[in-house]
One Martini backbone bead per residue (centre of mass of N, CA, C, O) as a GRO file, in nm:
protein
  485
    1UNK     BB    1  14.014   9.092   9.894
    2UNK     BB    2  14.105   8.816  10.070
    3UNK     BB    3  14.171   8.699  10.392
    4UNK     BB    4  14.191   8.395  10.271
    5UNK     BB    5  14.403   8.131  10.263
    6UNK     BB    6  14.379   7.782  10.236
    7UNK     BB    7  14.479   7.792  10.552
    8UNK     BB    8  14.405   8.101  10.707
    9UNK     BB    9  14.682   8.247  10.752
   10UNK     BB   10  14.685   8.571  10.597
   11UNK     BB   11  14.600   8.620  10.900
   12UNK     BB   12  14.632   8.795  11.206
   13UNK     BB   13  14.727   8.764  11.543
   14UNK     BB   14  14.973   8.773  11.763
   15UNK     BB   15  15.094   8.565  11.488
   16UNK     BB   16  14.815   8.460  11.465
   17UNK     BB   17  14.632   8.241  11.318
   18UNK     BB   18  14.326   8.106  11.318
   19UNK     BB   19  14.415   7.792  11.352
   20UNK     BB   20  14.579   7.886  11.567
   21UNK     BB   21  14.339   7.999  11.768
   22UNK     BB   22  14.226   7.748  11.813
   23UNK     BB   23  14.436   7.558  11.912
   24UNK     BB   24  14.492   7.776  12.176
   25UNK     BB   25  14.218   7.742  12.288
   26UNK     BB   26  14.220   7.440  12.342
   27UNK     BB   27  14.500   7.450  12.533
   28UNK     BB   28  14.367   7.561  12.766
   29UNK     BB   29  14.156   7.317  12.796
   30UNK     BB   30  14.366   7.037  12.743
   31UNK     BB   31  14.343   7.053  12.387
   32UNK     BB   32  14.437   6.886  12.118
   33UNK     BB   33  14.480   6.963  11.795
   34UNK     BB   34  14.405   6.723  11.506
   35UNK     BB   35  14.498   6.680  11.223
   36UNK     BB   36  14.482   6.537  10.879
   37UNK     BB   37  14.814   6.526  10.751
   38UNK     BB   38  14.946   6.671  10.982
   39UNK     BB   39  15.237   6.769  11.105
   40UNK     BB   40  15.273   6.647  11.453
   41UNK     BB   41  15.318   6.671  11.771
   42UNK     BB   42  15.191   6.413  12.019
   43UNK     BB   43  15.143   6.496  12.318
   44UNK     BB   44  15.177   6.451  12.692
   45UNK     BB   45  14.967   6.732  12.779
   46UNK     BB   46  14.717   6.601  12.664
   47UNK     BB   47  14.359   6.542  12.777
   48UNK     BB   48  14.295   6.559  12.458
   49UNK     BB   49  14.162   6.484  12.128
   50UNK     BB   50  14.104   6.672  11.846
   51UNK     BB   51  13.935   6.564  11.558
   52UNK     BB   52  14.028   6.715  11.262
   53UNK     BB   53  13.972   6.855  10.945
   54UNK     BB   54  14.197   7.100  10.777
   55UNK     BB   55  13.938   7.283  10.737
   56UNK     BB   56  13.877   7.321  11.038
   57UNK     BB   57  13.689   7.475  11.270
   58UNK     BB   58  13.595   7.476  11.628
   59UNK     BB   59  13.304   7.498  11.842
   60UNK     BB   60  13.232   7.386  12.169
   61UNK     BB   61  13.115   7.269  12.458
   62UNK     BB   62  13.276   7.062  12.707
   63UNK     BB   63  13.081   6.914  12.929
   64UNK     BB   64  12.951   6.700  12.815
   65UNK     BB   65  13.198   6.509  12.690
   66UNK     BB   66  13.300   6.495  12.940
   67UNK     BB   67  13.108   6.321  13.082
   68UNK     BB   68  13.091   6.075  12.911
   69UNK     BB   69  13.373   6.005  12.983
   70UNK     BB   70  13.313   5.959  13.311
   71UNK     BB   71  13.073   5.751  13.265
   72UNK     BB   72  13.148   5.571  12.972
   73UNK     BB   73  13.442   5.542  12.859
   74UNK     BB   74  13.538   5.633  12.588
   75UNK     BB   75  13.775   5.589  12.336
   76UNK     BB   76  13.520   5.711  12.133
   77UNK     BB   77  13.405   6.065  12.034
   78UNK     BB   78  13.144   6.167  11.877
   79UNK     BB   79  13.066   6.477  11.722
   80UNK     BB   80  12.746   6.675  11.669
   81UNK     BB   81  12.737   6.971  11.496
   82UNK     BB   82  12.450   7.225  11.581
   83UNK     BB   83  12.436   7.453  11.316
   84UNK     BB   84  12.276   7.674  11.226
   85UNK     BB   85  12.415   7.797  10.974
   86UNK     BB   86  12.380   7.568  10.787
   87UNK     BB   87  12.031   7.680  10.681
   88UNK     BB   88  12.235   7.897  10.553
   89UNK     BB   89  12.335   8.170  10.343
   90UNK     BB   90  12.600   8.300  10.089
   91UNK     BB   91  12.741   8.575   9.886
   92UNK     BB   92  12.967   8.584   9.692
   93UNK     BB   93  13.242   8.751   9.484
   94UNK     BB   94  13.305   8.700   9.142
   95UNK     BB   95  13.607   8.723   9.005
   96UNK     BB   96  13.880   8.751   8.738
   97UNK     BB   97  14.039   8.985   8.583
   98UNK     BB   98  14.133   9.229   8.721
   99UNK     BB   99  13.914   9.234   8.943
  100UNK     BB  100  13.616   9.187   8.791
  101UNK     BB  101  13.323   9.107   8.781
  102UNK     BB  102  13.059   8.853   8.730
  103UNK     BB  103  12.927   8.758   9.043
  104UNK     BB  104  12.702   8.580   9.225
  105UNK     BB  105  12.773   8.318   9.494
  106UNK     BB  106  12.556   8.086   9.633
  107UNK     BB  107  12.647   7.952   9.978
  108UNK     BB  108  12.550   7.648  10.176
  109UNK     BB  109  12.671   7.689  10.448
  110UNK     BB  110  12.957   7.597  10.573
  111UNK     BB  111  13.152   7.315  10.664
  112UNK     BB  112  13.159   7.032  10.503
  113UNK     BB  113  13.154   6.941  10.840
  114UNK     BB  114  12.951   6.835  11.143
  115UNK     BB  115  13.232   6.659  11.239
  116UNK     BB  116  13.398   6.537  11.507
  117UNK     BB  117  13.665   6.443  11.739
  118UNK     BB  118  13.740   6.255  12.032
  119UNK     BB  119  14.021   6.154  12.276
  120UNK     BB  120  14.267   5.995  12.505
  121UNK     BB  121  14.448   5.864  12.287
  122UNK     BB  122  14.738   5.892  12.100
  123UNK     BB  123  14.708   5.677  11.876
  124UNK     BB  124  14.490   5.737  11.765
  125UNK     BB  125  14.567   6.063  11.685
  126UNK     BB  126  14.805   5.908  11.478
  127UNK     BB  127  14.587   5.775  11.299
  128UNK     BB  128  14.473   6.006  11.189
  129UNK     BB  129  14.714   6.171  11.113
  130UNK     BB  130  14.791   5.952  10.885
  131UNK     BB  131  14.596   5.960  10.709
  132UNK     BB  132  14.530   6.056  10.397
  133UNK     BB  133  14.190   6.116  10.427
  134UNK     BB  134  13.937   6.183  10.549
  135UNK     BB  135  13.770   5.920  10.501
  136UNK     BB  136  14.012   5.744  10.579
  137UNK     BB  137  13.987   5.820  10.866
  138UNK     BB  138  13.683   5.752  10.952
  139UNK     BB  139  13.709   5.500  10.885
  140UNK     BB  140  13.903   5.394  11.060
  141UNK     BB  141  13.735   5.483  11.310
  142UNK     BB  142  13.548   5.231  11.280
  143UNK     BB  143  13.721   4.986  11.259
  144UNK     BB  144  13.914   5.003  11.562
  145UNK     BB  145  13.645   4.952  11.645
  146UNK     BB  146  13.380   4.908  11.877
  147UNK     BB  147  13.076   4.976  11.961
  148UNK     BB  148  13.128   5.019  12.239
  149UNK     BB  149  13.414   5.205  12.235
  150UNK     BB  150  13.159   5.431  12.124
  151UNK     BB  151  13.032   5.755  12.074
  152UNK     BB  152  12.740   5.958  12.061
  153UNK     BB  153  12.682   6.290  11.995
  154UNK     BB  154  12.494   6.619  12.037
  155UNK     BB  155  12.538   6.935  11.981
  156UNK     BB  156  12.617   7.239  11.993
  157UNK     BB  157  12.766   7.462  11.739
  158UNK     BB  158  13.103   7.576  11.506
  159UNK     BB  159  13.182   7.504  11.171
  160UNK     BB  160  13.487   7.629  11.021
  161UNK     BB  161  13.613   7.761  10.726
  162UNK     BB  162  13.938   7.833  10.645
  163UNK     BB  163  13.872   7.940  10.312
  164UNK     BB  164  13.649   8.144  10.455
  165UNK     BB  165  13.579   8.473  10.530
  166UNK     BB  166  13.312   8.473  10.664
  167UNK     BB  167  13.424   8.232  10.891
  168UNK     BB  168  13.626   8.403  10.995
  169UNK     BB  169  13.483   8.629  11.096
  170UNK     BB  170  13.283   8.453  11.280
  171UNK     BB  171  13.515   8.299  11.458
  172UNK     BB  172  13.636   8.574  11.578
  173UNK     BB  173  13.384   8.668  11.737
  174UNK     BB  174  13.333   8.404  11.884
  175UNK     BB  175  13.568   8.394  12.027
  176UNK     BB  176  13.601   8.679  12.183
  177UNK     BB  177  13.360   8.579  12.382
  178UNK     BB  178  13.478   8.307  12.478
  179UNK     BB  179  13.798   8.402  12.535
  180UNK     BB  180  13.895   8.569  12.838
  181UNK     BB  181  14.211   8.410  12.795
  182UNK     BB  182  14.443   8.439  12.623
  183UNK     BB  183  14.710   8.458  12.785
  184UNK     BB  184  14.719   8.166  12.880
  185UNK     BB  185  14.836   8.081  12.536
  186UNK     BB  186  14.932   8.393  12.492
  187UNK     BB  187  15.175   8.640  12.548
  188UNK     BB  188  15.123   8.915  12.425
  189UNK     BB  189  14.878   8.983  12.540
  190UNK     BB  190  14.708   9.319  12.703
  191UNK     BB  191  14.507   9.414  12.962
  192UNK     BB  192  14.304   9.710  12.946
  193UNK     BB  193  14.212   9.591  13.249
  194UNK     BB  194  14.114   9.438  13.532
  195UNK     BB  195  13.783   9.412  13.377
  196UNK     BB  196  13.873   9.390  13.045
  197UNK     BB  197  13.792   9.252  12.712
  198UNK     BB  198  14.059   9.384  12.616
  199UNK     BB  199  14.299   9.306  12.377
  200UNK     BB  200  14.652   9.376  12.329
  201UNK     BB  201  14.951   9.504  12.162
  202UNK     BB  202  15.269   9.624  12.207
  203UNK     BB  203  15.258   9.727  11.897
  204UNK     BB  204  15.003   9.894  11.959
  205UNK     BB  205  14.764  10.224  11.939
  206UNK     BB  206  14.636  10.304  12.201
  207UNK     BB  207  14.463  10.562  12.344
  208UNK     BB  208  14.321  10.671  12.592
  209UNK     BB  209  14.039  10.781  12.456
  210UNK     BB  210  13.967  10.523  12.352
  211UNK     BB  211  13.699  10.326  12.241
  212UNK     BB  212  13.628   9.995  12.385
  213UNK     BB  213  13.357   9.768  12.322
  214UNK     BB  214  13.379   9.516  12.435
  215UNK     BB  215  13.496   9.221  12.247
  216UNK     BB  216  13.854   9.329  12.167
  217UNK     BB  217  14.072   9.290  11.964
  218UNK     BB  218  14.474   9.404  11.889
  219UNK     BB  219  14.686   9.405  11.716
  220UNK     BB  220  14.967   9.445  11.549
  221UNK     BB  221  15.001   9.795  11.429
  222UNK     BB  222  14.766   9.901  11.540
  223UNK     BB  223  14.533  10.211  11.515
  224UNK     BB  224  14.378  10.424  11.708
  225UNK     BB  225  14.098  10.688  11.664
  226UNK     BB  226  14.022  10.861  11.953
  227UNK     BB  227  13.740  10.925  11.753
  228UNK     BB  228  13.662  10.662  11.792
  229UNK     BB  229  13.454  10.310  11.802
  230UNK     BB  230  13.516   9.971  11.922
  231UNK     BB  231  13.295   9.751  11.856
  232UNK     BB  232  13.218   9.449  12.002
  233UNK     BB  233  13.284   9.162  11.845
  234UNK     BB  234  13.623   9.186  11.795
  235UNK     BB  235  13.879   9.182  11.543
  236UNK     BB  236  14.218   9.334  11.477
  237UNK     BB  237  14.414   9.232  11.265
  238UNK     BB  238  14.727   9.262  11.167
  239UNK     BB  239  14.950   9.390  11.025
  240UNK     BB  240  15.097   9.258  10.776
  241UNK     BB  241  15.394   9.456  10.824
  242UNK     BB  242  15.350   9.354  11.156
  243UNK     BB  243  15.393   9.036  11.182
  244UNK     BB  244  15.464   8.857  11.423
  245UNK     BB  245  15.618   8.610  11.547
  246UNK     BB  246  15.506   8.344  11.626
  247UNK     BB  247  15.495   8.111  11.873
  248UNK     BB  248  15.530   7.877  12.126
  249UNK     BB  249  15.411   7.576  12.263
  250UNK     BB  250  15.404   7.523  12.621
  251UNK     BB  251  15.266   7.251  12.775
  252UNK     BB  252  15.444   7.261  13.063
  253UNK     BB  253  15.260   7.571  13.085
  254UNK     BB  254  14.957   7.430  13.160
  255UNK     BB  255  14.708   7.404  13.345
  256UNK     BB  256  14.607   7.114  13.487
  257UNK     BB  257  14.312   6.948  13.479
  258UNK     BB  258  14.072   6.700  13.540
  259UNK     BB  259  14.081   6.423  13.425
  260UNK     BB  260  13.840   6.247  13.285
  261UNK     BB  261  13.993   5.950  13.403
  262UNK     BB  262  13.971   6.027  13.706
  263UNK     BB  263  13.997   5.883  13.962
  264UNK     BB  264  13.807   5.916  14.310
  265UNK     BB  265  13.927   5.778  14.647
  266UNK     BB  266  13.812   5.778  14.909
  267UNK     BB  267  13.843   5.793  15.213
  268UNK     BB  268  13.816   5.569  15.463
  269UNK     BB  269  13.591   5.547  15.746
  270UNK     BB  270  13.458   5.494  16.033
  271UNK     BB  271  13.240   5.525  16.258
  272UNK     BB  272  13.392   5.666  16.448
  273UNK     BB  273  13.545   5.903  16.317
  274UNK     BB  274  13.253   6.025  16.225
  275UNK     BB  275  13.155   6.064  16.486
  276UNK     BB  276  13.410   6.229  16.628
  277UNK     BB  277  13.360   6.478  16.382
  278UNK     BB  278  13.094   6.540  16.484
  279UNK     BB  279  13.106   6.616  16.763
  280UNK     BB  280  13.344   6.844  16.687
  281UNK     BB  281  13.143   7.019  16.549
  282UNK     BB  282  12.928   7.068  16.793
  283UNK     BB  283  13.183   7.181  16.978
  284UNK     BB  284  13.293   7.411  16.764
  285UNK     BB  285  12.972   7.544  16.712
  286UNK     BB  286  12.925   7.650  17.035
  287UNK     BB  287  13.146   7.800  17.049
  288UNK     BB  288  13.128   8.017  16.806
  289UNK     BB  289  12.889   8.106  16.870
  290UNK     BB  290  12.954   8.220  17.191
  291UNK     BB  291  13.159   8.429  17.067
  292UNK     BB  292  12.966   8.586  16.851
  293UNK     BB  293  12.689   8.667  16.962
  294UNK     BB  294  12.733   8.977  16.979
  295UNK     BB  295  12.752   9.023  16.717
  296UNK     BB  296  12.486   9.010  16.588
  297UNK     BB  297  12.310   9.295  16.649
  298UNK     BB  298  12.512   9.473  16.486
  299UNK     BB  299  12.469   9.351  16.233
  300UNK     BB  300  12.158   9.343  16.186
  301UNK     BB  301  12.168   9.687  16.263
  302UNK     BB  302  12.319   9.737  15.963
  303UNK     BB  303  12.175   9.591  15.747
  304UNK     BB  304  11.886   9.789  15.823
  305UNK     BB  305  11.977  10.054  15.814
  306UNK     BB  306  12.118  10.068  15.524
  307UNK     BB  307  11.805   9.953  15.361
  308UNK     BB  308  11.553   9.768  15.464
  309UNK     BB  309  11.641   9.471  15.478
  310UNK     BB  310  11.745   9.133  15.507
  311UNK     BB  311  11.932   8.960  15.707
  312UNK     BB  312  11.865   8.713  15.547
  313UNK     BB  313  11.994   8.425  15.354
  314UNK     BB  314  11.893   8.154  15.134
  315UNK     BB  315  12.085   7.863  14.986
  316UNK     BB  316  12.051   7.601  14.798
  317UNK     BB  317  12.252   7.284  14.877
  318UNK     BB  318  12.481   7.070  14.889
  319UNK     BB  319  12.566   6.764  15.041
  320UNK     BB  320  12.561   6.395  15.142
  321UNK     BB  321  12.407   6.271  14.872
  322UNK     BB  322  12.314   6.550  14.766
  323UNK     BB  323  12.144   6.702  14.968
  324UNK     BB  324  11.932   6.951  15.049
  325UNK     BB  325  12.006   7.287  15.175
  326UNK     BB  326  12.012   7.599  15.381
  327UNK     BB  327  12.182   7.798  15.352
  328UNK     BB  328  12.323   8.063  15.606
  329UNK     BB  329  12.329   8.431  15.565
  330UNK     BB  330  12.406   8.699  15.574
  331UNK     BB  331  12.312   8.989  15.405
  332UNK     BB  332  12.498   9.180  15.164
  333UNK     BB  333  12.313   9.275  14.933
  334UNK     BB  334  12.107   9.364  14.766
  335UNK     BB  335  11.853   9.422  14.642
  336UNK     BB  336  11.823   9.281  14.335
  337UNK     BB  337  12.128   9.122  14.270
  338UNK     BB  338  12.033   8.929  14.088
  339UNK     BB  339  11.971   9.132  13.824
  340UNK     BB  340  12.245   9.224  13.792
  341UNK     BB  341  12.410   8.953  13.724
  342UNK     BB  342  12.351   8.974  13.442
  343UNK     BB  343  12.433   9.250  13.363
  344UNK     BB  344  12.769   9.149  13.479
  345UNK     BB  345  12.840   8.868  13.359
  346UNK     BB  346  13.053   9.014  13.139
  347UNK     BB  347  13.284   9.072  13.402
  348UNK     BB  348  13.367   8.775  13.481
  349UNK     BB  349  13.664   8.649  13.650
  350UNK     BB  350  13.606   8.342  13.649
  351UNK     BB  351  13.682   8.044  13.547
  352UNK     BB  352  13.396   7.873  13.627
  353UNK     BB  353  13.091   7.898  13.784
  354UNK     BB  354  13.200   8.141  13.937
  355UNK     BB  355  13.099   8.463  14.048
  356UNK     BB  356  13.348   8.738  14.003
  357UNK     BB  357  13.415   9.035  14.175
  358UNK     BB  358  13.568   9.324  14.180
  359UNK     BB  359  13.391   9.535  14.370
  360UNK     BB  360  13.100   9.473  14.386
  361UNK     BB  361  12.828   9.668  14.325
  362UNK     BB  362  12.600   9.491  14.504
  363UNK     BB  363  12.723   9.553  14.751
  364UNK     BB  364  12.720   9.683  15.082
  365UNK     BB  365  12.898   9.831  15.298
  366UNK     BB  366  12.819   9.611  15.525
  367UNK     BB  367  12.896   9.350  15.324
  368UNK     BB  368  13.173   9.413  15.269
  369UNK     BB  369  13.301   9.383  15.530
  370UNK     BB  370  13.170   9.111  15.626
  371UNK     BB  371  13.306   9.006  15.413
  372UNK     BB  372  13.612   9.056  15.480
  373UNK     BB  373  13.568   8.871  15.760
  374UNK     BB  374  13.310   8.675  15.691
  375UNK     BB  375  13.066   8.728  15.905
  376UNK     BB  376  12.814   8.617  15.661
  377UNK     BB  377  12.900   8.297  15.795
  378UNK     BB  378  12.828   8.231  16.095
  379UNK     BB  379  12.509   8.085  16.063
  380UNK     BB  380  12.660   7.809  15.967
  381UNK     BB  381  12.684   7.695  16.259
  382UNK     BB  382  12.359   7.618  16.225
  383UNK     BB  383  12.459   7.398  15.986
  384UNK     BB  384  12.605   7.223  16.159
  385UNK     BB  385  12.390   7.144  16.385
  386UNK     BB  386  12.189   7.031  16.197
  387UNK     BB  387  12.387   6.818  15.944
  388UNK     BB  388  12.492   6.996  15.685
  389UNK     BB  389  12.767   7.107  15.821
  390UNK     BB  390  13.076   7.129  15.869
  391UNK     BB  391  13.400   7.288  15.913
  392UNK     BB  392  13.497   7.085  15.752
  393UNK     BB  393  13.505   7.139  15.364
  394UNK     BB  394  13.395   7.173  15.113
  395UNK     BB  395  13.214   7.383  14.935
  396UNK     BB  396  12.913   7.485  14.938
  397UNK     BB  397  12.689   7.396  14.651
  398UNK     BB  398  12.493   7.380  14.374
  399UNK     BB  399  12.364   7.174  14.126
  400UNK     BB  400  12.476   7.340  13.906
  401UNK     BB  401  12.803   7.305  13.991
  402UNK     BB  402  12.841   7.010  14.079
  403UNK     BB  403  12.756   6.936  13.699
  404UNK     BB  404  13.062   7.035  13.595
  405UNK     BB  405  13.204   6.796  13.772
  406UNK     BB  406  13.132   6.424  13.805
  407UNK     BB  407  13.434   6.345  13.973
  408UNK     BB  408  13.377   6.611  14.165
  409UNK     BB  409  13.088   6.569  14.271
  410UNK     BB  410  13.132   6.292  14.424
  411UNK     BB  411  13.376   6.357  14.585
  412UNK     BB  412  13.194   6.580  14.781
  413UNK     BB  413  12.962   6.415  14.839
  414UNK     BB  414  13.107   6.221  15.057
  415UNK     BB  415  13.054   6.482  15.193
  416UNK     BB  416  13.057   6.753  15.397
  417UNK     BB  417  13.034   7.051  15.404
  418UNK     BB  418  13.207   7.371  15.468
  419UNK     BB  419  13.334   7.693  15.596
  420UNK     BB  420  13.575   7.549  15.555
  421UNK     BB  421  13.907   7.451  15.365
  422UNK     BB  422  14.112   7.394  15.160
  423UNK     BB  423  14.086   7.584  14.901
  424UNK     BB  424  14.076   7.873  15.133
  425UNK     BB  425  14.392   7.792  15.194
  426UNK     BB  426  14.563   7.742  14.903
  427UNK     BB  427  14.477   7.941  14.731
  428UNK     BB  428  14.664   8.168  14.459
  429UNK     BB  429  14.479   8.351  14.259
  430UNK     BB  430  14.531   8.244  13.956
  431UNK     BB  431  14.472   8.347  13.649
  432UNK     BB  432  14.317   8.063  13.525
  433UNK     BB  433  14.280   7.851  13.802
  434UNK     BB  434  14.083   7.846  14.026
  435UNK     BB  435  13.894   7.600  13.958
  436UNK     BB  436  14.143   7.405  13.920
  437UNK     BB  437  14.207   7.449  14.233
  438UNK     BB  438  13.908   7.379  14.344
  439UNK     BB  439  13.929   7.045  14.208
  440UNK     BB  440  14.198   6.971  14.368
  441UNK     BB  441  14.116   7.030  14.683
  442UNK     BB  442  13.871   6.848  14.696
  443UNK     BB  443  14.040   6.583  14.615
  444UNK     BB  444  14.265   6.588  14.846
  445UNK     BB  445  14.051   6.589  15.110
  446UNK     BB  446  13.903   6.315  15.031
  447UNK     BB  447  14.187   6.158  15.022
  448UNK     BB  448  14.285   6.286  15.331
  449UNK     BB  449  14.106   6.268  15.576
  450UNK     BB  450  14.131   6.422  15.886
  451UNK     BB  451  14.202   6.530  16.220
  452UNK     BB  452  14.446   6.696  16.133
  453UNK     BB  453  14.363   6.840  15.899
  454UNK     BB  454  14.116   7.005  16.004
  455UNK     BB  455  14.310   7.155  16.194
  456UNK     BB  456  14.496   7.278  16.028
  457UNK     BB  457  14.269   7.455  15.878
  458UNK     BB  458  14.186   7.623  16.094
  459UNK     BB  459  14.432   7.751  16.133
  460UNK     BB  460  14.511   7.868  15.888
  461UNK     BB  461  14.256   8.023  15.921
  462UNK     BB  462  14.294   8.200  16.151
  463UNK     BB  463  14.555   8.321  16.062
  464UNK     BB  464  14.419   8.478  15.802
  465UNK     BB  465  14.204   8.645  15.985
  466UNK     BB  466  14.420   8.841  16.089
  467UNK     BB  467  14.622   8.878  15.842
  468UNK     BB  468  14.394   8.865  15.588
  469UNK     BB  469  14.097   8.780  15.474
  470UNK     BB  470  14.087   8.854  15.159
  471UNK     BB  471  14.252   8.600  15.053
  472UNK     BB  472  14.022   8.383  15.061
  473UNK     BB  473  13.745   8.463  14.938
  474UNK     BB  474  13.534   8.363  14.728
  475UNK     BB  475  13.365   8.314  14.491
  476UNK     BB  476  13.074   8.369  14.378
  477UNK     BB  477  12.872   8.100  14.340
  478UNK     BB  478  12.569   8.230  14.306
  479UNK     BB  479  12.285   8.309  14.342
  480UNK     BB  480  12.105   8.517  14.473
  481UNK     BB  481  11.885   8.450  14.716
  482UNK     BB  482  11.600   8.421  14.899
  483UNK     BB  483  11.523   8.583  15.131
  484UNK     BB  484  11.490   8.578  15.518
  485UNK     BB  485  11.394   8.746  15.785
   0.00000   0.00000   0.00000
């Protein structure tokens, strides 16, 4: 029995088939997906349109595209998936009468197409969805532009048919994979731990018992034997006759992310300004020294207690103007906690670049603590003295880190990087938002900078450390660096 009819629709998770999860999966992202032929409205909340033909579902990582956009502002972006997957073959059972075999036939390749179309424009998008056939739309959008006014990329990627078994099966795992938030744009599903990447549907009967190890997903009406195990990735798709109604996505619970075509415009200060900042950094940062310098032995004498290992570590940051320098803190973590790093990088909590685990089991008693208070911090005020950083701005980042959004690089990198920041004093640490947050708050801050709004951050950073330190925290943002005795 084939598990996909000629739309793909014929299974589902939490009453989504396979294309309607491929489009919340893009909506999650702020991009609509916009099929030729097919009925439906272009809306005003997203920030991209993925041009995408009747039978296609695609998978690939969207930040070179961004890249593009941010740069080139092309107003049409072909991309050319190279799918390994093209290069291999698959072997489908050919049934007849009474479902009795036939034959076995050997297809070449996945989706028909190898290419997809991005835009900003909604017309274009319009123009896309309303043409009688696929080729008939890509001639449209060849005639419509000028070549300056179009790009074409080649990335990695996988398009697949969904009206191929084979394709929806291989669609699911990857999909299982790439998306750590289904519950983003999607209702049902309910995460089985707070560190976990199995997602369940509330009329599914999961046992304490069951063993999954994700990524695994769990329709509606699925039960399972609390003595087997189900190794992911999969989807274990709803049962038939227990499949919830779609639901609607709501553009407008979406949270948006900072748009291709966004200007950042740094506010203009004077070289007076900048001196005054600068003035006030060197006596904020030696007055903070001398306050806390009785902390320094107690600090590296339990750091060295407790493992017999280096009291510092530094690792390269980039500065005002892309400059890197060896940012510096008490080391938190344990020796060898890079290699540790991969191996829990699929538990990673963060929406962004950054990694973060609660509770993170690199960290040592005495690490947890000082993250816990901060106190890991105190030597960057040695990096303000030097004129690496400021007592207040952006989150110092590595090259690395940067590089994940143009727009947002640019703007951070126009100033000195901070202790502490505007984005450490008002995210909400709302689950698939804190990135967002974070390129929002680093954006607002560089567009209105100024002496006032430095002292209100340190001040609510004072007051934050008194009533609570853990609620600033941020994510663990990049490799632990080389230790430095």
């Amino acid at each position: 029995m084939s598990v996909a009819a000629s739309n793909g629709e014929s299974i589902s998770v939490w009453g989504l088939g396979p294309a309607q999860l491929h489009d919340r999966y893009w909506a999650s992202r702020g991009v609509q997906v916009v099929r030729q032929g097919e009925s439906s409205q272009i809306v005003d909340g997203a920030e991209l349109f993925l041009l995408i033909e009747p039978r296609s579902i695609a998978l690939f990582d969207l930040t070179r595209p961004i890249d593009v956009f941010c740069w080139s502002k092309p107003l049409l972006l072909y991309v050319r998936l190279r799918d390994r997957r093209q290069a291999e073959y698959r072997e489908r059972a050919v049934v007849g009468d009474h479902n009795r075999f036939v034959r076995f036939e050997r297809i070449y390749g996945g989706a028909s197409s190898t290419r997809v179309a991005l835009t900003c424009r909604r017309d274009v998008a319009r123009l896309w969805q309303d043409a009688p056939t696929p080729g008939q739309a890509w001639r449209t959008l060849r005639n419509h532009f000028e070549p300056s006014e179009r790009e074409v990329i080649s990335i990695p990627g996988h398009l697949y048919d969904v009206s191929e078994d084979q394709d929806l099966i291989a669609f699911g795992r990857r999909l299982a994979q790439l998306w750590r938030r289904p519950d983003s744009t999607i209702s049902r599903p309910r995460a089985a731990g707070a560190l976990s990447d199995v997602w369940i549907d509330p009329d599914s009967h999961v046992p304490d018992g069951a063993r999954l190890l994700g990524p695994v997903w769990v329709g509606a009406g699925r039960s399972i034997d609390p003595a087997r195990s189900v190794v992911g990735p999969c989807i274990l798709w709803d049962d038939p006759h227990k499949r919830p109604a779609p639901e609607t996505l709501s553009w407008d619970r979406i949270e948006p992310v900072i748009s291709p075509n966004y200007v950042v415009r740094p506010r203009k200060t004077s070289s007076l300004g900048r001196g005054g900042k600068r003035l006030f950094d060197i006596a904020f940062a030696i007055v903070a020294l001398l306050l806390t310098l009785p902390l320094y032995p107690l600090i590296m004498l339990a750091i060295w207690l407790e493992d017999r290992g280096p009291i510092f570590f530094t690792h390269r940051r980039q500065t005002i103007g892309g400059r890197e320098f060896p940012c510096i803190k008490f080391r938190s973590m344990r020796v060898g906690a890079d290699g540790m790093k991969q191996q829990l990088r699929p538990q990673n909590q963060a929406d962004g670049p950054q990694f973060y685990i609660e509770s993170d089991p690199r960290l040592t008693r005495v690490g947890s603590f000082i993250r816990d208070w901060n106190l890991d911090e105190l030597p960057q005020f040695l990096n303000v003295l030097m004129g690496h950083m400021s007592v207040v701005g952006p989150r110092p980042s590595p090259n690395s880190e940067n590089q994940f959004c143009p727009g947002w690089r640019e703007a951070r990198l126009s100033v000195r990087p901070g202790i502490t920041g505007l984005w450490q004093v008002m995210r909400t640490r709302r689950a698939g938002t804190d990135f967002q947050e974070w390129i929002k708050y680093d954006i607002q801050y560089v567009e209105k900078t100024s002496l006032f709004l430095d002292l209100w951050i340190i001040a609510r950073t004072i007051r934050i450390l008194i009533v609570g330190s853990h609620v600033t925290r941020p994510a663990e943002t990049s490799d632990v660096a080389v230790a430095s005795a």
